[in-house]
DODREN-810280 format. One record per residue (C-alpha): residue in one letter; x, y, z. Coordinates in Angstrom, 3 decimals, always signed. Layout:
<pt resn="A" xx="X" yy="Y" zz="Z"/>
...
END
This chain:
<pt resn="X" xx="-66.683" yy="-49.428" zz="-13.953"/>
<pt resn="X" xx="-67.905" yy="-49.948" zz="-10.044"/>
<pt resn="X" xx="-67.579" yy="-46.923" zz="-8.033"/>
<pt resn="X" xx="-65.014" yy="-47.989" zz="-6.063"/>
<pt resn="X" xx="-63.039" yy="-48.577" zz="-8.690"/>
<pt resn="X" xx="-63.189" yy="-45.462" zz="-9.605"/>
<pt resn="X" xx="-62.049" yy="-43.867" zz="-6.364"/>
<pt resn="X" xx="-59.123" yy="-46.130" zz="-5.741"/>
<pt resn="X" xx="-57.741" yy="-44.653" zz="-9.134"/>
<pt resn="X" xx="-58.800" yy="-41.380" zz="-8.484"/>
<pt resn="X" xx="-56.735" yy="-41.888" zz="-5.129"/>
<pt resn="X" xx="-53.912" yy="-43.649" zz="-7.338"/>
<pt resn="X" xx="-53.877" yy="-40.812" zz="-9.418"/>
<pt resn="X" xx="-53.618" yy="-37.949" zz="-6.613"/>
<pt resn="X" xx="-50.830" yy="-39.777" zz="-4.924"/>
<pt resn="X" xx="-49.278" yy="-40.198" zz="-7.978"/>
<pt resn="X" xx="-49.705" yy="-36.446" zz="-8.607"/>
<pt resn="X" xx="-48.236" yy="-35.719" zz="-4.955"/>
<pt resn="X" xx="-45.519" yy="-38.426" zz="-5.081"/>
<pt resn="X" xx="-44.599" yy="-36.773" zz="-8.727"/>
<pt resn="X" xx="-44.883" yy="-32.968" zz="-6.521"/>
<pt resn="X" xx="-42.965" yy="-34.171" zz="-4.047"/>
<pt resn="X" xx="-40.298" yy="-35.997" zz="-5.976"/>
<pt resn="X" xx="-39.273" yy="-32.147" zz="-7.765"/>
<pt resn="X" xx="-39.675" yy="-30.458" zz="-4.740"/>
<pt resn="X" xx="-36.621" yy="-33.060" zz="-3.374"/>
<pt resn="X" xx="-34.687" yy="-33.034" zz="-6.626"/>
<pt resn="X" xx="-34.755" yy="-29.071" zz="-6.664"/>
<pt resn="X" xx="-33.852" yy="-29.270" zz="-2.634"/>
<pt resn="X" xx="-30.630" yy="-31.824" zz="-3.886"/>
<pt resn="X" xx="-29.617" yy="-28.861" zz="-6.301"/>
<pt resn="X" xx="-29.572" yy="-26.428" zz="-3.579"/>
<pt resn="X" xx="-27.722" yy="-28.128" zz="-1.296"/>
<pt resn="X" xx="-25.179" yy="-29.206" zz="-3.796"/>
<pt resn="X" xx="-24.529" yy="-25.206" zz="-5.089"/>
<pt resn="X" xx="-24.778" yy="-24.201" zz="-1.114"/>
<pt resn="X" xx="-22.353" yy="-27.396" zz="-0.748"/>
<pt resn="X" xx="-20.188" yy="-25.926" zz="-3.813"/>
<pt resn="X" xx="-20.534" yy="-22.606" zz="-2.916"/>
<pt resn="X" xx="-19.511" yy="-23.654" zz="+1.054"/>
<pt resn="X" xx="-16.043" yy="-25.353" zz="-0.763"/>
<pt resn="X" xx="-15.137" yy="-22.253" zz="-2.312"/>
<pt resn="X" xx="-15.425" yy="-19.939" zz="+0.599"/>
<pt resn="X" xx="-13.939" yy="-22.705" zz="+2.636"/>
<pt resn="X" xx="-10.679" yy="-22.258" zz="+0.251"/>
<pt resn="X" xx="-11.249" yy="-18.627" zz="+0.098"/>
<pt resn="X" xx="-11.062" yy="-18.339" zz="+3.696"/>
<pt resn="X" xx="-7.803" yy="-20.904" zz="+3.444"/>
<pt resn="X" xx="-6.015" yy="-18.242" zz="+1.093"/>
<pt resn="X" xx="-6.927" yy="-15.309" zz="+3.030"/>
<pt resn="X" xx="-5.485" yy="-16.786" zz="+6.179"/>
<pt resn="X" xx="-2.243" yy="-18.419" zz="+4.673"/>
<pt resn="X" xx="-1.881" yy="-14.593" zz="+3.290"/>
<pt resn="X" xx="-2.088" yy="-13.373" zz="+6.374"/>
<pt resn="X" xx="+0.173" yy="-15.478" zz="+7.755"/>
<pt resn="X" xx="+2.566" yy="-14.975" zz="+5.472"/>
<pt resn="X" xx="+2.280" yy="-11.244" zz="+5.711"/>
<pt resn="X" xx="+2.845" yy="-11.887" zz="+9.274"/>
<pt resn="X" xx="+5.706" yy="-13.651" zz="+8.465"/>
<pt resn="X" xx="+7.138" yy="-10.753" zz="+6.359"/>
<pt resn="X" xx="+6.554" yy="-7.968" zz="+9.133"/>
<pt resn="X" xx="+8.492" yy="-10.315" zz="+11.368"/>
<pt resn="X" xx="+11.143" yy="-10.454" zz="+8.500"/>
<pt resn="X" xx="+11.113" yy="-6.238" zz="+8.030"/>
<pt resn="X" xx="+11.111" yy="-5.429" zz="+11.556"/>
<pt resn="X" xx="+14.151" yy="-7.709" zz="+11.862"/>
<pt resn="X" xx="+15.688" yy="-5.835" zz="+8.581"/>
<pt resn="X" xx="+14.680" yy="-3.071" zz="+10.331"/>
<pt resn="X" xx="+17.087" yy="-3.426" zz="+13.262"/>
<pt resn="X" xx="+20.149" yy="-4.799" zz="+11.404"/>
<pt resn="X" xx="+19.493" yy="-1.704" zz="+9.075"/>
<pt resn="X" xx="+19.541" yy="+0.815" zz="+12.181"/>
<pt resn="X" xx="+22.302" yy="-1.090" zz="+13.141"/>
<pt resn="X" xx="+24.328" yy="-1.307" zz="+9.927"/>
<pt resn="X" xx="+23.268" yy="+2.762" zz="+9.490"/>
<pt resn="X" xx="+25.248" yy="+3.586" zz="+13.093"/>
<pt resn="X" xx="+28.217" yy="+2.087" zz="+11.392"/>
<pt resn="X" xx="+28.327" yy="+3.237" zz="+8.424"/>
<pt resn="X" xx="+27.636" yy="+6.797" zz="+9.726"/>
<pt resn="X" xx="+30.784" yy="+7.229" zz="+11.326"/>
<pt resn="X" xx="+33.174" yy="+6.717" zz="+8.480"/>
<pt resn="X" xx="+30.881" yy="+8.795" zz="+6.003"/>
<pt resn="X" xx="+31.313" yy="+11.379" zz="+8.940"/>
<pt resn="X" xx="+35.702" yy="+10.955" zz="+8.486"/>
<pt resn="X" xx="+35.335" yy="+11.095" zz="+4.481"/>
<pt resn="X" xx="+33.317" yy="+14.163" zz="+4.280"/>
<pt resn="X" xx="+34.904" yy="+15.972" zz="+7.110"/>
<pt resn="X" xx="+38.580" yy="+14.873" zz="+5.214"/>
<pt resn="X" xx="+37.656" yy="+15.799" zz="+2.131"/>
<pt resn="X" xx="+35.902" yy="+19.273" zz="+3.410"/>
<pt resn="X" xx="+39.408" yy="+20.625" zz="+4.813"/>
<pt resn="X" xx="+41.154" yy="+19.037" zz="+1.404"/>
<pt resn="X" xx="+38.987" yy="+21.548" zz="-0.776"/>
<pt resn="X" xx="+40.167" yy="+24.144" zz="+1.498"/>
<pt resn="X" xx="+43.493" yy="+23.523" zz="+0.877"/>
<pt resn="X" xx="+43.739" yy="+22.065" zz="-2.520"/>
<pt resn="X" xx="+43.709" yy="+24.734" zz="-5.691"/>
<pt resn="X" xx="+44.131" yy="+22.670" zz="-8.613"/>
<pt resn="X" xx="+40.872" yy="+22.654" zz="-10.575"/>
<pt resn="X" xx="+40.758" yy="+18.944" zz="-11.784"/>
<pt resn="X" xx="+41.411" yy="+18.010" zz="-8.293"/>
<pt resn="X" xx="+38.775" yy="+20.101" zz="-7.049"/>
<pt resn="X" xx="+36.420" yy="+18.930" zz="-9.056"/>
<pt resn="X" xx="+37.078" yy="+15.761" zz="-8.204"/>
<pt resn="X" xx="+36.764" yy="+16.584" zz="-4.479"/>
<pt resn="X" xx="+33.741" yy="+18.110" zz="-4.935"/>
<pt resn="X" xx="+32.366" yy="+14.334" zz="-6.484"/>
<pt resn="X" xx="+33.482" yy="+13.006" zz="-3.296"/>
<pt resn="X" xx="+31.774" yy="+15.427" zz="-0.814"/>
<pt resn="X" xx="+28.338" yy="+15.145" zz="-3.202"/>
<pt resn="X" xx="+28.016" yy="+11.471" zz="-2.846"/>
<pt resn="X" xx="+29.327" yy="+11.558" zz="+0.548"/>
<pt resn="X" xx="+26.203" yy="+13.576" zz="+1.424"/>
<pt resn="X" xx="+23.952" yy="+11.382" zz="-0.696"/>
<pt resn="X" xx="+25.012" yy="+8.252" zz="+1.367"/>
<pt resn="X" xx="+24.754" yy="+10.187" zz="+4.944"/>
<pt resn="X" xx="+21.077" yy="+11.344" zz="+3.172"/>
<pt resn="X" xx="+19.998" yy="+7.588" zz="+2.586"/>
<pt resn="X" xx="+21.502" yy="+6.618" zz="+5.989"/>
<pt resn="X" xx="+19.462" yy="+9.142" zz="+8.182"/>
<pt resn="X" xx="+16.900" yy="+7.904" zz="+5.881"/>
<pt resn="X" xx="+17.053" yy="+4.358" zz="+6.806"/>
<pt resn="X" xx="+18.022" yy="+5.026" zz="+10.587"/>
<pt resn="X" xx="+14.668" yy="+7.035" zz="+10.984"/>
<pt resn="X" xx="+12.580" yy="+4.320" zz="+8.831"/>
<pt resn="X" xx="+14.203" yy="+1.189" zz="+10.617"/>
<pt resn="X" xx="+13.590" yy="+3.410" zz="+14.116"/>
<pt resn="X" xx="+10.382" yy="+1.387" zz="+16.058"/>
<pt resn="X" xx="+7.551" yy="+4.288" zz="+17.089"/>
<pt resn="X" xx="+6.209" yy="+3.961" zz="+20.796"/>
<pt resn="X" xx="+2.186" yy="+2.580" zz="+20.436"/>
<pt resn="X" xx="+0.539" yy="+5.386" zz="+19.598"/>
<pt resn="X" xx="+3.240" yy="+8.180" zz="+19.755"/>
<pt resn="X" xx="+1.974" yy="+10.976" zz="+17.739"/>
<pt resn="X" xx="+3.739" yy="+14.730" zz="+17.920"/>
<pt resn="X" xx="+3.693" yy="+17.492" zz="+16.385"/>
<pt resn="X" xx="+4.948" yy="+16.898" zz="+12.746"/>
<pt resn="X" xx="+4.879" yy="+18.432" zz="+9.287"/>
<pt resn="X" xx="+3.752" yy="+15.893" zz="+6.551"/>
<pt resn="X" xx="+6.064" yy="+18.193" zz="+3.872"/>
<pt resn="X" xx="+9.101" yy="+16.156" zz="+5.996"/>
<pt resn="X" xx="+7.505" yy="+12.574" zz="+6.162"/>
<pt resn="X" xx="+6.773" yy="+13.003" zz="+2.576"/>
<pt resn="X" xx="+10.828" yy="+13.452" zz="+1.884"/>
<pt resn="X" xx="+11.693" yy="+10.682" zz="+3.998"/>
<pt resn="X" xx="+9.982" yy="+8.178" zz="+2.356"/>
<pt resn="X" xx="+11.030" yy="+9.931" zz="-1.129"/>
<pt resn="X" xx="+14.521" yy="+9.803" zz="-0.404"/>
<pt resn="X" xx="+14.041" yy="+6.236" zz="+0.628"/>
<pt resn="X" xx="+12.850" yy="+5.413" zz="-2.930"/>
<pt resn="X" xx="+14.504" yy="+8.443" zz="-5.226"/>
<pt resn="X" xx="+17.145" yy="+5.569" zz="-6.173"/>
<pt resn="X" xx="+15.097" yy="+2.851" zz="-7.043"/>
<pt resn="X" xx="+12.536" yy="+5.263" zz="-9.233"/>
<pt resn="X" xx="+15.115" yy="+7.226" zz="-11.001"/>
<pt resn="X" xx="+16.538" yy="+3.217" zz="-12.042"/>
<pt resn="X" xx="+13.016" yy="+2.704" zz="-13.059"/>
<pt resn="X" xx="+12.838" yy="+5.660" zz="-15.059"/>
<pt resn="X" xx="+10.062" yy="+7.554" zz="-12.651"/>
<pt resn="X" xx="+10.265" yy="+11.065" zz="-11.949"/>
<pt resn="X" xx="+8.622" yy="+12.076" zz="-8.346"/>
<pt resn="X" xx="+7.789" yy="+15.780" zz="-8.530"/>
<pt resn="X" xx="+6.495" yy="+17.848" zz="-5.588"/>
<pt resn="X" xx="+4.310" yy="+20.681" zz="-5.235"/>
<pt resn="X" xx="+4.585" yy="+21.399" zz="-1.816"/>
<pt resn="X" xx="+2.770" yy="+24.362" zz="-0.126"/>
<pt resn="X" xx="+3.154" yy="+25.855" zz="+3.384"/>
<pt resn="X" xx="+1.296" yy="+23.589" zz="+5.468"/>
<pt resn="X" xx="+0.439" yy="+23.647" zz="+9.171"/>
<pt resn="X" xx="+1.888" yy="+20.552" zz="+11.365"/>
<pt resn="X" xx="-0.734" yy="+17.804" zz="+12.421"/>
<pt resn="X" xx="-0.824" yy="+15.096" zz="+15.269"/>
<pt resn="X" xx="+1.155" yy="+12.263" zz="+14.350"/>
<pt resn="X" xx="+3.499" yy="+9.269" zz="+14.163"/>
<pt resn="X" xx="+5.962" yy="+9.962" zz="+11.791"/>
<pt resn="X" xx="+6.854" yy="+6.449" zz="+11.079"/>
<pt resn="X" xx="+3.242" yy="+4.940" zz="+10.772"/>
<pt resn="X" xx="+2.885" yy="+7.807" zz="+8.154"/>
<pt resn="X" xx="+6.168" yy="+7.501" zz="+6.226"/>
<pt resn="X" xx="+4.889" yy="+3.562" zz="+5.645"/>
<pt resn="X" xx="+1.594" yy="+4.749" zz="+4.499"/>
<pt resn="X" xx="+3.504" yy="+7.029" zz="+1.716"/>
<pt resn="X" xx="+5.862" yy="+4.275" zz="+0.830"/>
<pt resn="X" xx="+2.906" yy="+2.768" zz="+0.181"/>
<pt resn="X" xx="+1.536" yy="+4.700" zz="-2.142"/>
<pt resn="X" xx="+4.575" yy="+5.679" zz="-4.098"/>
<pt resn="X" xx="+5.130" yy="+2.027" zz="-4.797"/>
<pt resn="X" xx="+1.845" yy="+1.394" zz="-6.301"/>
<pt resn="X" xx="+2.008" yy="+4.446" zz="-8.056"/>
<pt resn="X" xx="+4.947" yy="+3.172" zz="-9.637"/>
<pt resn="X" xx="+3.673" yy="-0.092" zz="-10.304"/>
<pt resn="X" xx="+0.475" yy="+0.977" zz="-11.603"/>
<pt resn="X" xx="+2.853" yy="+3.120" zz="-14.557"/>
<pt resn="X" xx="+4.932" yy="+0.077" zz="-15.030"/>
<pt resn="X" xx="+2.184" yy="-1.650" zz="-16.255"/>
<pt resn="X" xx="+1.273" yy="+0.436" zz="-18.995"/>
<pt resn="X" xx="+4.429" yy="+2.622" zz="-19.569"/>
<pt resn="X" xx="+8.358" yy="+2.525" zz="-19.654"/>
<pt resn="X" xx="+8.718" yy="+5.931" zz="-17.981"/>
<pt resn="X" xx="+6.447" yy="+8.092" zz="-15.756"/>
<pt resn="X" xx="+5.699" yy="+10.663" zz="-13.242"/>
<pt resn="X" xx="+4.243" yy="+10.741" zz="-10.361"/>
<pt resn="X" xx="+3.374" yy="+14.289" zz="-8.759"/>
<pt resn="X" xx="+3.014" yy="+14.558" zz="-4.734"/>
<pt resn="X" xx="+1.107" yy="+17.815" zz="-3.881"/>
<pt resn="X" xx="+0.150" yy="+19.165" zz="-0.224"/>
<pt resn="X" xx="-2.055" yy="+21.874" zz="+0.299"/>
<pt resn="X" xx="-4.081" yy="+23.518" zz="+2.998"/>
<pt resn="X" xx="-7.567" yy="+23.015" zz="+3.057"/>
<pt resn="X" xx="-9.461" yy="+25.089" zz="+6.125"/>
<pt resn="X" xx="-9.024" yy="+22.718" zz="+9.054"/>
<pt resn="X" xx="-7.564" yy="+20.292" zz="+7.257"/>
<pt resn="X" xx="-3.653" yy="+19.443" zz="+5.626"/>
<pt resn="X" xx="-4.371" yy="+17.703" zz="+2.546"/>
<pt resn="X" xx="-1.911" yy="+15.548" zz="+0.556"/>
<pt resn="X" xx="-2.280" yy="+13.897" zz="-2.859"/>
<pt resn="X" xx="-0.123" yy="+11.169" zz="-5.019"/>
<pt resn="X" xx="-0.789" yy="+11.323" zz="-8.546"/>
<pt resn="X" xx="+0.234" yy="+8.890" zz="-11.200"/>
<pt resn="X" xx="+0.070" yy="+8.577" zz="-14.656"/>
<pt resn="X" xx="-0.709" yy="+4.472" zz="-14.637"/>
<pt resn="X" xx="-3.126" yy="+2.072" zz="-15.636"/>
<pt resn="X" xx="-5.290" yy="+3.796" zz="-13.496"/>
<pt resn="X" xx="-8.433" yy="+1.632" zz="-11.148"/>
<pt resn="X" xx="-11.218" yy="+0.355" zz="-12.629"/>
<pt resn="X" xx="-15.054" yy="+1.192" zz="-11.804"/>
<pt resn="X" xx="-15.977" yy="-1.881" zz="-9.953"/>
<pt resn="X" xx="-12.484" yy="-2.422" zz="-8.008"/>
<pt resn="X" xx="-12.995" yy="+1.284" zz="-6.255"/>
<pt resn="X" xx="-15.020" yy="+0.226" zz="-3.854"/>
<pt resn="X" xx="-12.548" yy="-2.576" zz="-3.116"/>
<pt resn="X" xx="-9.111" yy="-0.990" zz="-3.296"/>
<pt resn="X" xx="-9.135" yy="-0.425" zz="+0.710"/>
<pt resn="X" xx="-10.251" yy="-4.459" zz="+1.585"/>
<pt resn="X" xx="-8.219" yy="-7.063" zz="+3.568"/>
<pt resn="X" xx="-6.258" yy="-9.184" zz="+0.907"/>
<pt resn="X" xx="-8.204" yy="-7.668" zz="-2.399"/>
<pt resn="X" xx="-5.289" yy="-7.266" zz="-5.333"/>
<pt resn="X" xx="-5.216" yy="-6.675" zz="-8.575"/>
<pt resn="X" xx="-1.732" yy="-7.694" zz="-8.894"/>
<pt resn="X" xx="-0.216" yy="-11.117" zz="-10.282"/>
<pt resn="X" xx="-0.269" yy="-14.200" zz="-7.725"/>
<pt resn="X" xx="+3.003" yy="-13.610" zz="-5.689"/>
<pt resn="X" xx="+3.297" yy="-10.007" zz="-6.313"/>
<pt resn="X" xx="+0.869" yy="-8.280" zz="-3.734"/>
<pt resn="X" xx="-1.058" yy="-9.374" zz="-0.672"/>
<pt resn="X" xx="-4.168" yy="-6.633" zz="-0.884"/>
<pt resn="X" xx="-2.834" yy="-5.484" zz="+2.552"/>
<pt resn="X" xx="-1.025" yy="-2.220" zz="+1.938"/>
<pt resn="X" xx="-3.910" yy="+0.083" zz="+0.967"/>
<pt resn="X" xx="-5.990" yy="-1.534" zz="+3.812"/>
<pt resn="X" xx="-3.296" yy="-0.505" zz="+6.636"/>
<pt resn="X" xx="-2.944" yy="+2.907" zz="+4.807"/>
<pt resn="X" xx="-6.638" yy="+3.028" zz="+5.114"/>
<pt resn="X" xx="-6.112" yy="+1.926" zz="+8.970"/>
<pt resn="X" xx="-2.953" yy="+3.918" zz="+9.753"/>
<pt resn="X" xx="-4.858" yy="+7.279" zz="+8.516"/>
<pt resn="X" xx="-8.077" yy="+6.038" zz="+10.462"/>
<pt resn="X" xx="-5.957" yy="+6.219" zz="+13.662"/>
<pt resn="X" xx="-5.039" yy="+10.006" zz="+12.730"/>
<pt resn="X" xx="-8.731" yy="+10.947" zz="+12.637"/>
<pt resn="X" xx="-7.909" yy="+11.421" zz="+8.945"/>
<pt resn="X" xx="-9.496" yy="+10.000" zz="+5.409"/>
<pt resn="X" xx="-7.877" yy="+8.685" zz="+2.139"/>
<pt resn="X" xx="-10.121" yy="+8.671" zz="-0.745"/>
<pt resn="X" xx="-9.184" yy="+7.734" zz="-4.397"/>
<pt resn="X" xx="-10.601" yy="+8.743" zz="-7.846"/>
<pt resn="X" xx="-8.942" yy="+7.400" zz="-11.093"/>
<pt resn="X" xx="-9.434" yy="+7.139" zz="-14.802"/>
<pt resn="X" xx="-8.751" yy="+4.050" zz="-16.455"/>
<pt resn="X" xx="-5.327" yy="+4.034" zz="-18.583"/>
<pt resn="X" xx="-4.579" yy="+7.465" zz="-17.450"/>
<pt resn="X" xx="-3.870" yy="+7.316" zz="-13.830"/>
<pt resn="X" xx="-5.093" yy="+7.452" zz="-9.918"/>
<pt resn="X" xx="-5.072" yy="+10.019" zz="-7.291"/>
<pt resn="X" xx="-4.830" yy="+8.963" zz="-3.612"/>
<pt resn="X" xx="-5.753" yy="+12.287" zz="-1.618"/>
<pt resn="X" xx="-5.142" yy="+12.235" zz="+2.834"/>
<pt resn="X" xx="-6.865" yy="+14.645" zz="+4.562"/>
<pt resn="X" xx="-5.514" yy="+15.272" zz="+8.438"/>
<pt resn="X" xx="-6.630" yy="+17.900" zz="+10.975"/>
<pt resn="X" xx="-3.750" yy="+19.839" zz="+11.283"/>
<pt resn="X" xx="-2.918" yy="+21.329" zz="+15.127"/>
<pt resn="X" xx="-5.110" yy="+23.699" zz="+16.598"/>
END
């Protein structure tokens, strides 16, 4: 064979060799694109979620603080005529001897007091904190405000709250912004035993801890997994059905205590429970 021959399909043969080199190095750069493409979709509609979630929960703040104000002003109303029964039936039990009727006064004055309780509840939750308003306050109180808000709805649910209160010292802060962040956490307490159990408990302890005013909610639920830990204080993460939770709650609580120069932490074992615990610096 003449020599150059032999080059030309020596030549063939390298350009064949790069052409072949070249043609992978495309087809693997097609494959990239098309996961970067795929993976670009799915944050795209990730990122289209989180947003219509947030708008939503925008939508539902706007919804609350408007309950919020016809509450307050539905409370005011209702106040003075709870004011009339109890006061009536106060001077009838004063003046009444017969036991059966007593007795039956005495039902009257009891859940006359309940309602005024849930009222002054519902007046000081509907009640809209000045930015940043934080006074002296003991967390033993906010704690009972947003139990008596929920005592109802747990005892229909079959959940017991007990409290193991201590002596505490007051801390620096808004009253309201707290109460939410405790309404908070009883409700996913209570959903978190729902899920495994028909009945439950869930134990709200406050303590002092040197500098500090610690408080704890403890449930006997599902309890968190591992690998969502890290995530339970995220923007929009869940663990609850489609419809039933927007992953926001724990990430203002997280926010809300934040603002107090304060920290929440969690620790939980699986099918036996969770224990949210707030530190605050308490008033010097």
């Amino acid at each position: 064979m003449p020599r150059d021959e032999k080059e030309r399909i020596a030549e063939l043969k390298r350009l064949i060799k790069v052409l072949t080199k070249r043609e992978i190095e495309l087809t693997k750069a097609k494959e990239e694109l098309e996961e970067l493409n795929l993976h670009l979709e799915e944050r795209i509609e990730e990122r289209t979620r989180q947003l219509k979630e947030a708008q939503e929960q925008l939508i539902q703040s706007a919804k609350m603080a408007t309950i919020g104000t016809l509450a307050g002003g539905i409370a005011h109303e209702i106040n003075n005529p709870l004011g009339a029964i109890l006061t009536n039936t106060q001077m009838l039990l004063m003046e009444v001897e017969d036991p059966d009727q007593r007795e039956s006064l005495k039902l009257i004055e009891e859940g006359t007091r309940r309602c005024r309780d849930i009222v002054n509840t519902l007046l000081k939750y509907s009640r809209k904190p000045e930015l940043d308003e934080f006074k002296s306050i003991n967390l033993n109180d906010v704690i009972n405000d947003a139990c008596n808000l929920l005592q109802h709805q747990l005892n229909n649910e079959n959940i017991k709250i007990k409290k193991e209160y201590t002596k505490i010292p007051d801390i620096e802060g808004n009253a309201n912004e707290l109460q939410q962040v405790f309404t908070n956490l009883i409700l996913n307490a209570r959903d978190a035993i729902k899920r495994i159990r028909k009945a439950g408990e869930i134990i709200i302890r406050t303590y002092q801890e040197d500098k500090s005013v610690v408080a704890q909610v403890i449930d006997n639920g599902c309890g968190i997994p591992k690998e969502n830990i890290n995530k339970i204080f995220d923007p929009f993460f869940t663990t609850k059905d489609v419809g039933e939770g927007t992953g926001l709650g724990l990430a203002i609580a997280y926010k809300v205590i934040e603002k107090h120069n304060g920290r929440i932490d969690v620790s939980s074992n699986v099918g036996k429970g969770a224990t949210f615990t707030i530190k605050l610096p308490k008033v010097e």
